[in-house]
Biopython code that builds the backbone (N, CA, C, O; Angstrom):
import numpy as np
from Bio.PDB.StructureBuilder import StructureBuilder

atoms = [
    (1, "UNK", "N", (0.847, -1.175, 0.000)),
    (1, "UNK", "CA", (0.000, 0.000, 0.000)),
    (1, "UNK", "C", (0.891, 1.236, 0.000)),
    (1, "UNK", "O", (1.935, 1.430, 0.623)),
    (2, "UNK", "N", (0.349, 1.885, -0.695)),
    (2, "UNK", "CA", (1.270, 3.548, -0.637)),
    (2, "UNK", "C", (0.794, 4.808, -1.004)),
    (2, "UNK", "O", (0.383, 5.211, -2.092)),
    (3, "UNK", "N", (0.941, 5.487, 0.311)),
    (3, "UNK", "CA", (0.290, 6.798, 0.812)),
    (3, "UNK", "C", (1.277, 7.825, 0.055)),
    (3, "UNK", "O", (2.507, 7.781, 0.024)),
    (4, "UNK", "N", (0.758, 8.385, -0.305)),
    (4, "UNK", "CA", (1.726, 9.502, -1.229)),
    (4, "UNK", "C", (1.371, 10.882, -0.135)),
    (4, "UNK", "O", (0.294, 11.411, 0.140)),
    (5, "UNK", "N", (2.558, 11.134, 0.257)),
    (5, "UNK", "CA", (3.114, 12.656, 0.719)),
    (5, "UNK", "C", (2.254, 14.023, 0.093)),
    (5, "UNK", "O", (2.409, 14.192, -1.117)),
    (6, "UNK", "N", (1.382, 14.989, 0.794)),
    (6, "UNK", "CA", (1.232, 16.044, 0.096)),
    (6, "UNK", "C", (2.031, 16.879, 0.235)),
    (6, "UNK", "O", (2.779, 17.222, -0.679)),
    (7, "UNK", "N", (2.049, 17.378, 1.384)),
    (7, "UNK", "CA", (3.165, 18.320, 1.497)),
    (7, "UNK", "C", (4.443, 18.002, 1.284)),
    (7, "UNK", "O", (4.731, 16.861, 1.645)),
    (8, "UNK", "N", (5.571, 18.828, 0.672)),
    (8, "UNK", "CA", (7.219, 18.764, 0.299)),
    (8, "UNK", "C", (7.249, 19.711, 1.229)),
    (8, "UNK", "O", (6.338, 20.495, 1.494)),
    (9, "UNK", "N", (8.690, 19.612, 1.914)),
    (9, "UNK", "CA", (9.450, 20.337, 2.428)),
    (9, "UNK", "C", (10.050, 21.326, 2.070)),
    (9, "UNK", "O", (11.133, 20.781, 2.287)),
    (10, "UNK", "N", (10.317, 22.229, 1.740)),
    (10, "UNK", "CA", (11.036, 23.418, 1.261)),
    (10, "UNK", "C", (12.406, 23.852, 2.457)),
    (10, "UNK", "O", (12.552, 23.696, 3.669)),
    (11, "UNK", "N", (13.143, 24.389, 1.480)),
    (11, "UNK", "CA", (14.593, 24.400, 2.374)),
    (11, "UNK", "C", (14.159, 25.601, 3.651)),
    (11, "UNK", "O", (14.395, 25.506, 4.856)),
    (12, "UNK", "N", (13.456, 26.725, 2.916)),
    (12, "UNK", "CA", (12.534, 27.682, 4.043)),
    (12, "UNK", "C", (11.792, 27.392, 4.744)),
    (12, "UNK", "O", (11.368, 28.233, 5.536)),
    (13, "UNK", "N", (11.169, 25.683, 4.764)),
    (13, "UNK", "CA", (9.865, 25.629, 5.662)),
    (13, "UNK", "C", (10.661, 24.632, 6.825)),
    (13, "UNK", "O", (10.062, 24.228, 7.822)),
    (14, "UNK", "N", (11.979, 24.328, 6.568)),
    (14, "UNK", "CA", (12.523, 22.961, 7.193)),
    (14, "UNK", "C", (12.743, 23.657, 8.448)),
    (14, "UNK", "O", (13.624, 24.517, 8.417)),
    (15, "UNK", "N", (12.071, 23.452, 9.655)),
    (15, "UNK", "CA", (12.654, 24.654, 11.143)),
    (15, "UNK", "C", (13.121, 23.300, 11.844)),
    (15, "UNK", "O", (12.626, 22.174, 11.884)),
    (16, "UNK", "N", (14.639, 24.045, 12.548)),
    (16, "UNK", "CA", (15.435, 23.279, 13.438)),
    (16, "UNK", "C", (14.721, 23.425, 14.589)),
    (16, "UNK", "O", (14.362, 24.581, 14.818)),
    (17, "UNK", "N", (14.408, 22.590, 15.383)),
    (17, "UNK", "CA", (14.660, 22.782, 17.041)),
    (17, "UNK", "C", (15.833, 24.178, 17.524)),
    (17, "UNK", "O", (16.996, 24.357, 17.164)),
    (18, "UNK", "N", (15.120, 24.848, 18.286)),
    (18, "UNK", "CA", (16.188, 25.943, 18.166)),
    (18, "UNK", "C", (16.069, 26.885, 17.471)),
    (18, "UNK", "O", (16.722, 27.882, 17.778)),
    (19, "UNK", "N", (15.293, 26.926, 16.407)),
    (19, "UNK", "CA", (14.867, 27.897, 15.573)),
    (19, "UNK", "C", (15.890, 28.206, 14.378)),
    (19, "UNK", "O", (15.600, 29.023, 13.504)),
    (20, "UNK", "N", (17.163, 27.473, 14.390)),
    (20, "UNK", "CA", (17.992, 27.379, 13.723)),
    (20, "UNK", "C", (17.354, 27.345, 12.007)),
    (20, "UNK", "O", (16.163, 27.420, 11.705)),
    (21, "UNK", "N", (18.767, 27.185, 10.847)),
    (21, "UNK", "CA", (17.837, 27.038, 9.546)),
    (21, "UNK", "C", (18.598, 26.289, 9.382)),
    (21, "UNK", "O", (19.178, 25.628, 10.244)),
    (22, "UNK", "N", (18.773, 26.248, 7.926)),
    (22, "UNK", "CA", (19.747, 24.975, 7.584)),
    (22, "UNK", "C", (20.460, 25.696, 6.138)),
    (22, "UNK", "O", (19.853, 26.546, 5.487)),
    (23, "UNK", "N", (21.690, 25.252, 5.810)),
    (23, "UNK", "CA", (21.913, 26.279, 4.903)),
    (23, "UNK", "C", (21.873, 25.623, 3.857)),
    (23, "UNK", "O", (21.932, 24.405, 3.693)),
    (24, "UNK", "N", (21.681, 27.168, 2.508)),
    (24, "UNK", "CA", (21.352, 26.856, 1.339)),
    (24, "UNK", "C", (22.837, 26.339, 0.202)),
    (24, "UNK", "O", (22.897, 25.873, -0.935)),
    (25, "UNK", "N", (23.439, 26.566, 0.812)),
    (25, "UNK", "CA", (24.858, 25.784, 0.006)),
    (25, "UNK", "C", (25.235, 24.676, 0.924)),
    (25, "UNK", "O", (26.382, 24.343, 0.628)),
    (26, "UNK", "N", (24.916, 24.172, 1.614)),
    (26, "UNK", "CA", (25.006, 22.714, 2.215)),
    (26, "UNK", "C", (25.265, 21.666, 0.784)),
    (26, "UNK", "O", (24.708, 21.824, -0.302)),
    (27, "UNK", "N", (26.026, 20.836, 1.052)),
    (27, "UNK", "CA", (25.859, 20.049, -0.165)),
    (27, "UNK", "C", (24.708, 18.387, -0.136)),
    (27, "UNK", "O", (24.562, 17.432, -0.899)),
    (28, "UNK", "N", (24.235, 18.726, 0.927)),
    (28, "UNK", "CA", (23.241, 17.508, 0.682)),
    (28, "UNK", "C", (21.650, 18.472, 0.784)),
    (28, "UNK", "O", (20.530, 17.964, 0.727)),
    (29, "UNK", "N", (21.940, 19.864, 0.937)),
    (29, "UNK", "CA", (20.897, 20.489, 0.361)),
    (29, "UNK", "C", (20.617, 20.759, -0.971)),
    (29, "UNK", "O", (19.466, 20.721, -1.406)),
    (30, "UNK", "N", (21.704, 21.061, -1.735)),
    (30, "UNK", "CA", (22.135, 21.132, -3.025)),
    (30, "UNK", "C", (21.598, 19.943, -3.936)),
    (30, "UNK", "O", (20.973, 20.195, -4.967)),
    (31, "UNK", "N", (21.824, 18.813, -3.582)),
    (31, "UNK", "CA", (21.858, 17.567, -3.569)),
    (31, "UNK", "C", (20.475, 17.041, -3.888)),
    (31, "UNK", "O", (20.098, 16.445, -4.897)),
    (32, "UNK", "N", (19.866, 17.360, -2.908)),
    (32, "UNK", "CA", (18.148, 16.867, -2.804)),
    (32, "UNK", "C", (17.505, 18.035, -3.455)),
    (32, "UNK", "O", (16.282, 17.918, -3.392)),
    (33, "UNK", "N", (17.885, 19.124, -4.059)),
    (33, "UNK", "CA", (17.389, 20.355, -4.987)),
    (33, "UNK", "C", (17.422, 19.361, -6.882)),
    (33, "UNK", "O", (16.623, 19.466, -7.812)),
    (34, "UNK", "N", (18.731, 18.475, -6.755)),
    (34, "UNK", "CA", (18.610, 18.007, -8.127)),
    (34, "UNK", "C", (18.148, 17.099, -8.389)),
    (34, "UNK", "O", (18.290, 16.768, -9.566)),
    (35, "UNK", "N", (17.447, 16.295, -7.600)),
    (35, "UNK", "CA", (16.638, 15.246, -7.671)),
    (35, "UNK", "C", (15.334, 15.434, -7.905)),
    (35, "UNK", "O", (14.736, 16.168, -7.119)),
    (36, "UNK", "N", (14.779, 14.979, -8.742)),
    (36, "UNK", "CA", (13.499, 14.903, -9.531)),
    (36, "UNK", "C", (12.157, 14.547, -8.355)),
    (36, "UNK", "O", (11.090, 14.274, -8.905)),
    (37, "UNK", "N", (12.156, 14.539, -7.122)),
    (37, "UNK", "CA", (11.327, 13.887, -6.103)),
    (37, "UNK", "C", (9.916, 12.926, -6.600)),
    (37, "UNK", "O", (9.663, 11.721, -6.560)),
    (38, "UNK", "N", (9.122, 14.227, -7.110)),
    (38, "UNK", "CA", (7.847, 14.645, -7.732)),
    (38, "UNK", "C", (7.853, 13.063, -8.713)),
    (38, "UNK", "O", (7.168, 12.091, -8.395)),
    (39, "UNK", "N", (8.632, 13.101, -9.733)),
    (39, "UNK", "CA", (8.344, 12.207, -10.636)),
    (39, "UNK", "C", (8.817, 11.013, -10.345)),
    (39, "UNK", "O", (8.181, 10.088, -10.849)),
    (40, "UNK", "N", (10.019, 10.637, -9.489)),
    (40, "UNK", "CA", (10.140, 9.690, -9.189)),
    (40, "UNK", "C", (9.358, 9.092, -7.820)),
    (40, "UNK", "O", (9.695, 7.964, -7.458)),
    (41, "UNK", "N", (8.664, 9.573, -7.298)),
    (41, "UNK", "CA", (7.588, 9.058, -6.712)),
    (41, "UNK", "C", (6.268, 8.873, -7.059)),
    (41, "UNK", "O", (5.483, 8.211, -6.380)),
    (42, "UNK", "N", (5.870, 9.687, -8.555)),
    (42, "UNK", "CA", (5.012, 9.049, -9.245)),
    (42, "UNK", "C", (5.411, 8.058, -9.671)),
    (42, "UNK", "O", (4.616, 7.227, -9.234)),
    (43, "UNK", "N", (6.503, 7.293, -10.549)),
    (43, "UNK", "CA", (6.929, 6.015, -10.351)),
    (43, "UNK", "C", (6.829, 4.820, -8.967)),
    (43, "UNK", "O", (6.429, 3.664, -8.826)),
    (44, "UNK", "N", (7.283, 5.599, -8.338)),
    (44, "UNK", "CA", (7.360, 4.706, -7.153)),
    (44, "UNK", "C", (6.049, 3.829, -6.790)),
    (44, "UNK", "O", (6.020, 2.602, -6.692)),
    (45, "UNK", "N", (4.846, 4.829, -6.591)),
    (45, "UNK", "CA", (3.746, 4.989, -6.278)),
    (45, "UNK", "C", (3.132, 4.013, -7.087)),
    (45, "UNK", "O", (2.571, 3.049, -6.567)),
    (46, "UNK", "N", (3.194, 4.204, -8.612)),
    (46, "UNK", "CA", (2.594, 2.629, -9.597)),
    (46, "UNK", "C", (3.179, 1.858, -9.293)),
    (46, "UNK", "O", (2.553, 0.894, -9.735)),
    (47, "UNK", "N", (4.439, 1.288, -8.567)),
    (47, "UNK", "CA", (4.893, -0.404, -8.324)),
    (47, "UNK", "C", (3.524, -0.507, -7.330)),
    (47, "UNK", "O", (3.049, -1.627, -7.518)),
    (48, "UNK", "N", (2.732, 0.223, -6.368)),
    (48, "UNK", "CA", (2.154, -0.414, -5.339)),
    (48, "UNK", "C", (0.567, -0.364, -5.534)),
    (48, "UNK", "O", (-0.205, 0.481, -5.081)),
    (49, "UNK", "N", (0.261, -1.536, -6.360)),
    (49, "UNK", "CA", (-1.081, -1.886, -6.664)),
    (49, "UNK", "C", (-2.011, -2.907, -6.191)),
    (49, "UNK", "O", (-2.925, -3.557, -6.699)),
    (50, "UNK", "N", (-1.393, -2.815, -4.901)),
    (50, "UNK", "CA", (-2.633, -4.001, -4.047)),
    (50, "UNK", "C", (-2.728, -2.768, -2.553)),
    (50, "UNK", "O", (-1.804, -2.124, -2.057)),
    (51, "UNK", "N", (-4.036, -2.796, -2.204)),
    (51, "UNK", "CA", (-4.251, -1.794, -0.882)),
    (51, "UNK", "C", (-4.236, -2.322, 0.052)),
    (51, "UNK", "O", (-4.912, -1.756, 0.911)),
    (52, "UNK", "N", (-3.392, -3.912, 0.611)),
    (52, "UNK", "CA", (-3.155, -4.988, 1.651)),
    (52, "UNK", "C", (-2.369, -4.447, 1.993)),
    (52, "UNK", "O", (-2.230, -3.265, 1.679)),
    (53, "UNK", "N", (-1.555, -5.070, 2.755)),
    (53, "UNK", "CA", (-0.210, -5.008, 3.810)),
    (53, "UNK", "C", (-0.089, -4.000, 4.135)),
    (53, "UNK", "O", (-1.057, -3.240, 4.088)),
    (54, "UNK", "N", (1.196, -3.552, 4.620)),
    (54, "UNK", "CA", (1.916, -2.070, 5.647)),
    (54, "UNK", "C", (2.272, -1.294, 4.504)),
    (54, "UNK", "O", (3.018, -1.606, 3.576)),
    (55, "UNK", "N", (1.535, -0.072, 4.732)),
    (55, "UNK", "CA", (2.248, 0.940, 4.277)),
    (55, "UNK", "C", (3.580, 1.376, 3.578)),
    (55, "UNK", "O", (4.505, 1.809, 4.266)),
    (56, "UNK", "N", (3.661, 1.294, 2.547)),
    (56, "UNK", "CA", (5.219, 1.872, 2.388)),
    (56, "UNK", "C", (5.917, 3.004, 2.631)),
    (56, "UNK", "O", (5.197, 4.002, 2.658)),
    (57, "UNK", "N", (7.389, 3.253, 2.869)),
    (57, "UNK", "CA", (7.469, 4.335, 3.286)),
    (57, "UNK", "C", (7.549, 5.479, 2.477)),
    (57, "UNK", "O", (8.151, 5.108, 1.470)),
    (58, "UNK", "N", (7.230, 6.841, 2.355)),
    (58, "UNK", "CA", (7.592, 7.698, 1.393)),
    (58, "UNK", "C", (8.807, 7.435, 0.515)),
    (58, "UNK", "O", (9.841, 6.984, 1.009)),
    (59, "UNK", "N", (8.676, 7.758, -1.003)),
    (59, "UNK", "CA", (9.814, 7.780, -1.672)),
    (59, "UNK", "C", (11.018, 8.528, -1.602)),
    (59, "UNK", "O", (12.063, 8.324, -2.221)),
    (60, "UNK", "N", (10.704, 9.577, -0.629)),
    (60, "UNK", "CA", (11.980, 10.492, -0.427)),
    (60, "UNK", "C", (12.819, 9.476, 0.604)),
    (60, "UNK", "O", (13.983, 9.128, 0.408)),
    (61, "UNK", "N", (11.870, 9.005, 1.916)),
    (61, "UNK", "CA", (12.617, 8.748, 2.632)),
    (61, "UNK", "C", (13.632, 7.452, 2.469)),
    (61, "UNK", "O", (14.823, 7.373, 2.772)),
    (62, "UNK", "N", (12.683, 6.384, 1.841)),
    (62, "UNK", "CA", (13.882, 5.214, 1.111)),
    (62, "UNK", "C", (14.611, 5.619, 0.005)),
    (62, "UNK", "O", (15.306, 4.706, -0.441)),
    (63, "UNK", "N", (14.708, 6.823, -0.681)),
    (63, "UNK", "CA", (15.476, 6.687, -1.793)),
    (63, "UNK", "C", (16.033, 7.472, -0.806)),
    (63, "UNK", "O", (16.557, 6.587, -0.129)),
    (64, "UNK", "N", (16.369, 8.817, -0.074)),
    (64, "UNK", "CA", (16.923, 9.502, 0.487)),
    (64, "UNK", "C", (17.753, 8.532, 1.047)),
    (64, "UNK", "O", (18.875, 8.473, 0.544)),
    (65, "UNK", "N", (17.482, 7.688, 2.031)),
    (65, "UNK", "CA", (18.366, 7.500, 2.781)),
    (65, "UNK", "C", (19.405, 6.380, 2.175)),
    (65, "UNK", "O", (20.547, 6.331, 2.633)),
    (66, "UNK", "N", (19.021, 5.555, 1.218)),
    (66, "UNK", "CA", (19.710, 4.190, 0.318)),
    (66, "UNK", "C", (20.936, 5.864, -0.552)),
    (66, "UNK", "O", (22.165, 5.854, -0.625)),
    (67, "UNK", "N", (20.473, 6.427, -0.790)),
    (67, "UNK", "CA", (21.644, 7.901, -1.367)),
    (67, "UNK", "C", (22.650, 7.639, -0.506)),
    (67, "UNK", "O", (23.662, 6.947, -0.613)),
    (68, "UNK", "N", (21.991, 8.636, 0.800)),
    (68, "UNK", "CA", (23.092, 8.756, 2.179)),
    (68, "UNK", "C", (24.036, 7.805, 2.095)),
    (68, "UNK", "O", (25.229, 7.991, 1.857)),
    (69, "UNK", "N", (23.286, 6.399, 2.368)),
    (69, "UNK", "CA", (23.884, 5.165, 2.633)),
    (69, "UNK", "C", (24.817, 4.950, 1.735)),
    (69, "UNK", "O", (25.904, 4.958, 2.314)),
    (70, "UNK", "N", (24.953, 4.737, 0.459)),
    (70, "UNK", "CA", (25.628, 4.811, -0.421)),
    (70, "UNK", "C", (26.869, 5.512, -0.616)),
    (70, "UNK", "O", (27.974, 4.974, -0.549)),
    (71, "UNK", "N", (26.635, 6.847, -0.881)),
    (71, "UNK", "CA", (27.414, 8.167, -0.797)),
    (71, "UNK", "C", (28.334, 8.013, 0.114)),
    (71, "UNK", "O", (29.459, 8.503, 0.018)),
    (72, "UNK", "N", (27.772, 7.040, 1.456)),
    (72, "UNK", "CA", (28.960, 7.704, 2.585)),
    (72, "UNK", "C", (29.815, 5.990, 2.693)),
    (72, "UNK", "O", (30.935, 5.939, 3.202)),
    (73, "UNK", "N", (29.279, 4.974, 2.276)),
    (73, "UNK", "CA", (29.596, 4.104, 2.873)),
    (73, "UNK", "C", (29.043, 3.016, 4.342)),
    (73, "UNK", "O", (29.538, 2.003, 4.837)),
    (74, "UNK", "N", (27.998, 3.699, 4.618)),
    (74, "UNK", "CA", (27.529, 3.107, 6.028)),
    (74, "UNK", "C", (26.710, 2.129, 5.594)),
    (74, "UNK", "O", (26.120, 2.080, 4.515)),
    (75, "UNK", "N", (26.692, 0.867, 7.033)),
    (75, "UNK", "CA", (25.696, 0.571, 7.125)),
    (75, "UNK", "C", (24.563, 0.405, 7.615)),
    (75, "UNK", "O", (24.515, 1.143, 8.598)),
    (76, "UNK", "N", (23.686, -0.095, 7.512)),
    (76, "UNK", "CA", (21.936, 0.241, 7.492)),
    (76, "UNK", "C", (21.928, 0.632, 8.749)),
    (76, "UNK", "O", (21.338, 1.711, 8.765)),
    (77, "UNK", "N", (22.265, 0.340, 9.816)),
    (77, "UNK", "CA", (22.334, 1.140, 11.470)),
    (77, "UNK", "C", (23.322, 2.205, 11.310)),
    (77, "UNK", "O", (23.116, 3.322, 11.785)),
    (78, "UNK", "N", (24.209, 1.962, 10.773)),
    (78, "UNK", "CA", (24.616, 3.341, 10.867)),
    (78, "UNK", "C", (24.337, 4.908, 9.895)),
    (78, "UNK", "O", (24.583, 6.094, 10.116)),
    (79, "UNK", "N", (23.641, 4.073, 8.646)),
    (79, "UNK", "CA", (22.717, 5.479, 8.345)),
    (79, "UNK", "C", (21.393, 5.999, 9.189)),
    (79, "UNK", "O", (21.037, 7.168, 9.336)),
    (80, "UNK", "N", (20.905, 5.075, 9.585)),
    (80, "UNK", "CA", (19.840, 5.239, 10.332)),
    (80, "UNK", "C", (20.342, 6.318, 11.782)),
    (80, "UNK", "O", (19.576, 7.184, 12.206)),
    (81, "UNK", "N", (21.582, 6.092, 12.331)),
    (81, "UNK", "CA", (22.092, 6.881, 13.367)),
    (81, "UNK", "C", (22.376, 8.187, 12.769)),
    (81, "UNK", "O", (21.852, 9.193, 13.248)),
    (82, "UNK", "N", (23.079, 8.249, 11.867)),
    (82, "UNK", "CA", (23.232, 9.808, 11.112)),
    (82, "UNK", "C", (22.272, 10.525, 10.994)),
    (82, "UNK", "O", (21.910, 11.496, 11.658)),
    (83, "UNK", "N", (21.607, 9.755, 9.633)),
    (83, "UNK", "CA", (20.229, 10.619, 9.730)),
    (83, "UNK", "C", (19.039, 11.200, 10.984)),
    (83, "UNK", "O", (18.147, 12.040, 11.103)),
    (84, "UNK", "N", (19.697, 10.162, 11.742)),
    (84, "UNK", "CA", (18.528, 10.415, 13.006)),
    (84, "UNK", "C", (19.530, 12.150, 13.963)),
    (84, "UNK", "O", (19.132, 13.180, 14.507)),
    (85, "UNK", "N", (20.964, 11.495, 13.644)),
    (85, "UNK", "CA", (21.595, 12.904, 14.310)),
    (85, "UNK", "C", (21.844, 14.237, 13.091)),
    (85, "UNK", "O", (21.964, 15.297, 13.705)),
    (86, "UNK", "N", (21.937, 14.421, 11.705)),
    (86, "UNK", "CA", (22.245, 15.058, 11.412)),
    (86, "UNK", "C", (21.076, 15.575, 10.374)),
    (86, "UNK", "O", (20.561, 14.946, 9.450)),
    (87, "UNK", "N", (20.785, 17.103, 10.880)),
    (87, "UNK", "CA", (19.540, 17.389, 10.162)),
    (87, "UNK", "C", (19.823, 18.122, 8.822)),
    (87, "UNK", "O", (19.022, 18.991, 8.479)),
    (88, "UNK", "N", (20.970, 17.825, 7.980)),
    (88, "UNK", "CA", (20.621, 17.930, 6.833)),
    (88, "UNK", "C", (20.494, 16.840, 5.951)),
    (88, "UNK", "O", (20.062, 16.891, 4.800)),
    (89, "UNK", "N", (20.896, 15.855, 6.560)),
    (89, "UNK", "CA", (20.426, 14.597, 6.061)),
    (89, "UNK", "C", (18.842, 14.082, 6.563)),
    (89, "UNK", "O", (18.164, 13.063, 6.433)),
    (90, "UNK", "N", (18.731, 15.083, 7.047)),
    (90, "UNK", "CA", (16.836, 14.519, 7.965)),
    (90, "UNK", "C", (15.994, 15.629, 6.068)),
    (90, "UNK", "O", (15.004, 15.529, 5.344)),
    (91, "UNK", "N", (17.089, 16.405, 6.154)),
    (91, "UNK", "CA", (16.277, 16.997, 4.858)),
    (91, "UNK", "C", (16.177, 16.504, 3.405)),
    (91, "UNK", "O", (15.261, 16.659, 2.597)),
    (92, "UNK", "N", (17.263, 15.921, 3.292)),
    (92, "UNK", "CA", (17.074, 15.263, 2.233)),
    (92, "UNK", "C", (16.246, 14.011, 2.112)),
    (92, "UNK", "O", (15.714, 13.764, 1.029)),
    (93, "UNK", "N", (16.067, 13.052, 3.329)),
    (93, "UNK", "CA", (14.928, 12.158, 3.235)),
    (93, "UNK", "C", (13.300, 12.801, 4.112)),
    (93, "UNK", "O", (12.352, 12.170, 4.579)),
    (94, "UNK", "N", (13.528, 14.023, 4.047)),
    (94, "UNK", "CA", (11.855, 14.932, 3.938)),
    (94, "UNK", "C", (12.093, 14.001, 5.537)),
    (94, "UNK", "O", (11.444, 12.958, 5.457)),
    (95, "UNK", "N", (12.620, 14.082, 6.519)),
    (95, "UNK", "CA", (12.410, 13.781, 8.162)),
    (95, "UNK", "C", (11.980, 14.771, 8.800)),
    (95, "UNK", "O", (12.870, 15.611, 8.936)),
    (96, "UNK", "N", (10.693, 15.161, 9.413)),
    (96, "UNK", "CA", (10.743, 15.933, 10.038)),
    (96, "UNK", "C", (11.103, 16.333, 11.728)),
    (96, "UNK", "O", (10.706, 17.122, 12.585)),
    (97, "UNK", "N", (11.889, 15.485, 11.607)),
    (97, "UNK", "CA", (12.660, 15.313, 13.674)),
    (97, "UNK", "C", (11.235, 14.611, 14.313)),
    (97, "UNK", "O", (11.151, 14.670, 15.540)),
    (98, "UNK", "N", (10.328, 14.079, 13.723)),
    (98, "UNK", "CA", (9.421, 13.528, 15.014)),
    (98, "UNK", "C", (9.297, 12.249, 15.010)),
    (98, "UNK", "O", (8.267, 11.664, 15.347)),
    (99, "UNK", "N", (10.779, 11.484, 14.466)),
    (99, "UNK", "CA", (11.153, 9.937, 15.246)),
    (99, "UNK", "C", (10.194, 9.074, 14.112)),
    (99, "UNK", "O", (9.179, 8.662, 14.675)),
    (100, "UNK", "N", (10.234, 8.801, 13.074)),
    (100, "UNK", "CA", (9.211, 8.184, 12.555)),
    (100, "UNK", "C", (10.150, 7.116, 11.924)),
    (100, "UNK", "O", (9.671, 6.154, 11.324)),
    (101, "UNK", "N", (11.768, 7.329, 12.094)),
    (101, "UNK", "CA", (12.300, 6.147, 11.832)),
    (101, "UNK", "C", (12.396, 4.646, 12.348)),
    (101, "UNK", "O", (12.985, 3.670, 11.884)),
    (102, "UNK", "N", (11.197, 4.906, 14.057)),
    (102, "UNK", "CA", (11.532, 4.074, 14.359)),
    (102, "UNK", "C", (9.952, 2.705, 14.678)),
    (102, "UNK", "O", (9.721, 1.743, 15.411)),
    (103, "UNK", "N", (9.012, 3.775, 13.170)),
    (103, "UNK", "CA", (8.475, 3.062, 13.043)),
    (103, "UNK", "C", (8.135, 2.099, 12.157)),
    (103, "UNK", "O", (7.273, 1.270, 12.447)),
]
sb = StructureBuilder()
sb.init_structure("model")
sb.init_model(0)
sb.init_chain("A")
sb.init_seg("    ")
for serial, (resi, resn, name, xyz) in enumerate(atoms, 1):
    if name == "N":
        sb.init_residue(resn, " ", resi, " ")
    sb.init_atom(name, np.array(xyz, "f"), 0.0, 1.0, " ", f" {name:<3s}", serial, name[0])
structure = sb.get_structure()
C-alpha cells in the first residue's frame, strides 16, 4: 500500500529545534534540490497496486536515505544513526525530527 506525501518540504519551511535554519549551500541540500522527487515518486507509487499489507514508506525517505547510505559508505544502522543525528540529512529524506524512523 502507498500513501503519497502532500506536502514537500522546502529548504525555508525545514525549522530546526532551536529555531535554527539549515543552509542553502550545504551540499546535501544542493543535492536533494537536483533530484526529480515529484516524478520519481510518481513512479514509485505505480509499483504499489494491491491496498493490503503495511504501508510503504515515502519515496523520499527510502530513496533519500539508500543515497546517504551509499554516498557515505555506512551501514543500514549506521545510516539510520546519522540521519537520526544530522539534520541535513533529515532533509534530504523529507524527516521531520518527530522519530518516525523508528516506526
Amino acid at each position: 500500500m502507498f500513501q503519497k506525501i502532500e506536502n514537500q518540504y522546502y529548504l525555508e519551511e525545514f525549522i530546526l529545534p532551536f529555531e535554527g535554519k539549515l543552509r542553502a549551500d550545504n551540499r546535501w541540500v544542493k543535492l536533494a534540490k537536483l533530484i526529480p522527487w515529484k516524478s520519481i515518486e510518481e513512479r514509485y507509487a505505480n509499483r504499489f497496486t494491491s491496498h493490503r499489507g503495511q504501508k510503504a514508506k515515502p519515496v523520499r525517505m527510502a530513496l533519500g536515505a539508500l543515497i546517504i547510505k551509499e554516498r557515505c559508505g555506512f551501514t543500514d544502522r549506521e545510516t539510520v544513526e546519522q540521519i537520526t543525528e544530522n539534520p541535513y540529512l533529515q532533509y534530504v529524506c523529507h524527516e521531520d525530527m518527530k522519530g518516525w524512523w523508528q516506526h
